[in-house]
N, C-alpha and C positions, 0 to 999 in steps of 0.2 A: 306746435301749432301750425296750421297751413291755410291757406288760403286760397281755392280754388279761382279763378282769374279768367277772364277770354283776352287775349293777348293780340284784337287785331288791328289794334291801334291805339292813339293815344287818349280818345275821350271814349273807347269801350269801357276799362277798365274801372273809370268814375262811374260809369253807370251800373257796372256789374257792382262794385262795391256798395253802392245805394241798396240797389237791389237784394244783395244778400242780408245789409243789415235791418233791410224794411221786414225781410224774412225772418229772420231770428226776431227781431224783436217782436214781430206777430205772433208765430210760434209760439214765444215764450208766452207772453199775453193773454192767451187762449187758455193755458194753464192754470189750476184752480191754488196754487203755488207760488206762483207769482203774482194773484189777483189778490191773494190773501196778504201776502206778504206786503204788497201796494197800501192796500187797504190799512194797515195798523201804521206801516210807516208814514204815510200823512195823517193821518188821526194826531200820531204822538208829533210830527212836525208842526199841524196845525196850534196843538195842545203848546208847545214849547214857543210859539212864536207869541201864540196870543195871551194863551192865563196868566203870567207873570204880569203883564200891565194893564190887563182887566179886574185884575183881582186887588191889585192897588196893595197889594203886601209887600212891603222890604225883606228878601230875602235873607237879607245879612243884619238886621232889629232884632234885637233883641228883649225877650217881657218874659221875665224869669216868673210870673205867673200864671203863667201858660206854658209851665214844662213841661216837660216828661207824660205830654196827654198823649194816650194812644189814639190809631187811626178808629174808624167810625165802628161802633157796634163792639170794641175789644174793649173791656174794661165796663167801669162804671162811671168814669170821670172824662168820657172821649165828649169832641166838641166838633157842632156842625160849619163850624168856623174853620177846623184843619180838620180835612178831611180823612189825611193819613196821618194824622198826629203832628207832632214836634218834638224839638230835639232838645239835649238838656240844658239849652237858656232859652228855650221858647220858639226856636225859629219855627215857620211851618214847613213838613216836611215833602209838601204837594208842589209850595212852588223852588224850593232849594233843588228839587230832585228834577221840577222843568227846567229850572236857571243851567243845570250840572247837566242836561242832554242837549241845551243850547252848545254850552263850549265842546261836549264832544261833537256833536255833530260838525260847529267849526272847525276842529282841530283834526277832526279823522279826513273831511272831504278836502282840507287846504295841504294835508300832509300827502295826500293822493295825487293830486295834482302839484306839489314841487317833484312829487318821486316820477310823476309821469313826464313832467317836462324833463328832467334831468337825463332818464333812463333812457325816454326815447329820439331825445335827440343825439345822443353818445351813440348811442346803439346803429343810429340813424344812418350816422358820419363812419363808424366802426365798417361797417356791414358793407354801405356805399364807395368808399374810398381803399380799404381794405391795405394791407402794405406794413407800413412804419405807426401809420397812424392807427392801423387797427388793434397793430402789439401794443401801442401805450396804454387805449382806452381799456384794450382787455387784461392788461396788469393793472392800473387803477381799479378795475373791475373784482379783480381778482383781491387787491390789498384789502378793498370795500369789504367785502364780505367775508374776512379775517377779522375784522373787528366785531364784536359783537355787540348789537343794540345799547343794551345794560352800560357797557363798561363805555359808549361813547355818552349817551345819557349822563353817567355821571359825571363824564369831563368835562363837558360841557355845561350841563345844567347846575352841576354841584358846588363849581365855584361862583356862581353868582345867583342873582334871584332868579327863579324861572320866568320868564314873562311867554307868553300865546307863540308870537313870533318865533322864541327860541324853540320850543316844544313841537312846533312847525317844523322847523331848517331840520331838526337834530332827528325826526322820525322819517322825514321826508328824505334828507341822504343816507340813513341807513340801509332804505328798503329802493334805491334805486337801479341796484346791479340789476335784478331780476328782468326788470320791465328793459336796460341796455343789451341782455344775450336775445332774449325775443326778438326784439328791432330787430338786432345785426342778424340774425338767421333768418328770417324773413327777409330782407331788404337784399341780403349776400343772393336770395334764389331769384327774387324780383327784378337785380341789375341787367340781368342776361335775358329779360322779355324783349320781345321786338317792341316793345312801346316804348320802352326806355332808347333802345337804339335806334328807333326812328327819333326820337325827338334829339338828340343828339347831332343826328344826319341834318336834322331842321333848325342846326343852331342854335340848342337850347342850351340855357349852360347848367350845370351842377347845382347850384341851386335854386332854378326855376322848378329842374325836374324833381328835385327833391321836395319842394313846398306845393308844389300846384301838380305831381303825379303820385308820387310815392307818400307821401305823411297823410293826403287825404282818402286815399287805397287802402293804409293798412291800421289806420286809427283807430277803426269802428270794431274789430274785434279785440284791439287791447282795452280798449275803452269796458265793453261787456267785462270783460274778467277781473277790471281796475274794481266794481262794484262790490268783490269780495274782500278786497285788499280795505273797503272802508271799515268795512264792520273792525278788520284786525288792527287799524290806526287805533280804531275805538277803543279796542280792549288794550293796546298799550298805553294809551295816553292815561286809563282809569289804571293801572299797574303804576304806571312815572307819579299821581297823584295821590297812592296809596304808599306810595314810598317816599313819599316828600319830597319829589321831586318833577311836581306837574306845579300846573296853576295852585298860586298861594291863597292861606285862606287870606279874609275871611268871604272870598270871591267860592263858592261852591261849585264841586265839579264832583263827579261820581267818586274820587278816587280819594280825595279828601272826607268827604261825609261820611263814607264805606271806614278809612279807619277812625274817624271819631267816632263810628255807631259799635265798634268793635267792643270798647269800655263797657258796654252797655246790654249787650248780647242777651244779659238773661233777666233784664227789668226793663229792657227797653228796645227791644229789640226790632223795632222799626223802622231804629235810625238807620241802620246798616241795610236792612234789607227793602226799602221801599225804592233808592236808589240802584241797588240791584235787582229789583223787576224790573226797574225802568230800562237798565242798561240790556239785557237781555233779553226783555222783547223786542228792543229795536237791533239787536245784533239777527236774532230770528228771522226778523222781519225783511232786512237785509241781504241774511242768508237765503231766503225763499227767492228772492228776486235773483239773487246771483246765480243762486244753481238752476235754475229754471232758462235761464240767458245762457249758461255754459252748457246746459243739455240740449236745448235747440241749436245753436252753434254747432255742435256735437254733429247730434242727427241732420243738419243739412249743408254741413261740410261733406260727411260722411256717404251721403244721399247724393253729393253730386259728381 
């Protein structure tokens, strides 16, 4: 990743950085990719924020004569009540599957932002101070991503109950090495601008120039790229919850309903998959916005 920069002082830099990201993000914007992509992802945000408490249904009630109805128009026993059916003790299965893109959407954007803070303050410090201090972060960095997801997920979450929180910390330091070697290679070419060494000459100490030159320089393109990293929170936290080791029932999240619909696959097979449309279009939806932010980025790094 690089970041093209005018280097002729110390408030150029803020402005050029403004500048580039007002450009990407317009670029991107313009795009019929990214409009698309916008467009369903607030739809299913707005849809997840509000039908659950409009609709006045307990998503975890139970009325076991209201089971196993399929969604609208399949069958002959479907009901304009559940739209997309129910599951086999009646729940409905329109708003379990908004209640389950609530907690991912929590889980993937708060797992985003621990791995961002984490990563790129390490990387920050790595990159800027370089020395002793850079060799421990970059073996921390290095043991980090020797472990693999799976097998810390289990250590963590297996022995005790999974609560939001944990499912947070435990996804959120797995994926933070990545976002820590960016910083520090970026930040290591950065040190040596004359904006840094004028501000130096001007008394500034190490960490002025770090919070008010460098972190608001070089945030806005990790930031664009962090947007792909949500969708991928997304698809593991529904993995951790498919393996019994996400949020507990009878609190619904994609990864628990996916395998309770599993049982059910060939009489009922709603349950499993209304939750994974939902999950998939908003991973889509995400991905159009992401790629569309990393192709402009692209072309007008590249362009300048």
């Amino acid at each position: 990743m690089s970041v093209t920069l005018a280097t002729a002082g110390p408030a150029v830099p803020h402005r050029t950085s403004q500048s580039i990201s007002r450009r990407i993000f317009a670029k991107a914007a313009s795009t019929p990719g990214f409009r698309i992509g916008l467009a369903v992802f607030v739809v299913l945000a707005l849809a997840a924020a509000l039908y659950p408490e409009l609709s006045g249904i307990d998503p975890t009630k139970m009325n076991v004569k209201a089971r196993l109805l399929p969604p609208l128009l399949v069958g002959s026993n479907w009901s304009w009540a559940h739209p997309l059916g129910t599951d086999q003790i009646g729940r409905d299965m329109l708003v379990r599957s908004l209640v389950g893109l609530r907690y991912s959407f929590l889980i993937g954007i708060a797992s985003v932002a621990v791995m961002l803070a984490i990563g790129c303050a390490l990387g920050t410090i790595a990159g800027y101070f370089g020395g002793r201090i850079d060799a421990v972060i970059m073996r921390l960095t290095d043991a980090q991503l020797s472990i693999p997801m799976i097998i810390l997920a289990i250590a963590v979450l297996g022995v005790s109950r999974p609560t939001i929180p944990a499912i947070i910390l435990v996804l959120g330091v797995s994926n933070w090495p990545v976002y820590a070697r960016i910083m520090r290679s970026i930040v290591m070419t950065e040190r040596q601008r004359e904006y840094v060494r004028a501000a130096k000459i001007g008394g500034a100490t190490d960490l002025r120039i770090i919070v008010t030159l460098l972190l608001p320089l070089l945030l806005p393109p990790v930031l664009f790229t962090s947007v792909l990293d949500v969708a991928r929170m997304m698809i593991f936290e529904s993995t951790l919850g498919f393996l019994g080791l996400g949020v507990q029932p009878p609190t619904p999240t994609f990864g628990n309903i996916i395998a309770d619909g599993r049982k059910y696959l060939i009489n009922a097979w709603w349950i499993a998959t209304m939750p994974g449309m939902f999950l998939g279009l908003t991973l889509t939806s995400i991905n159009l916005m992401g790629a569309s932010l990393e192709r402009a980025r692209n072309a007008i790094h590249g362009g300048s």
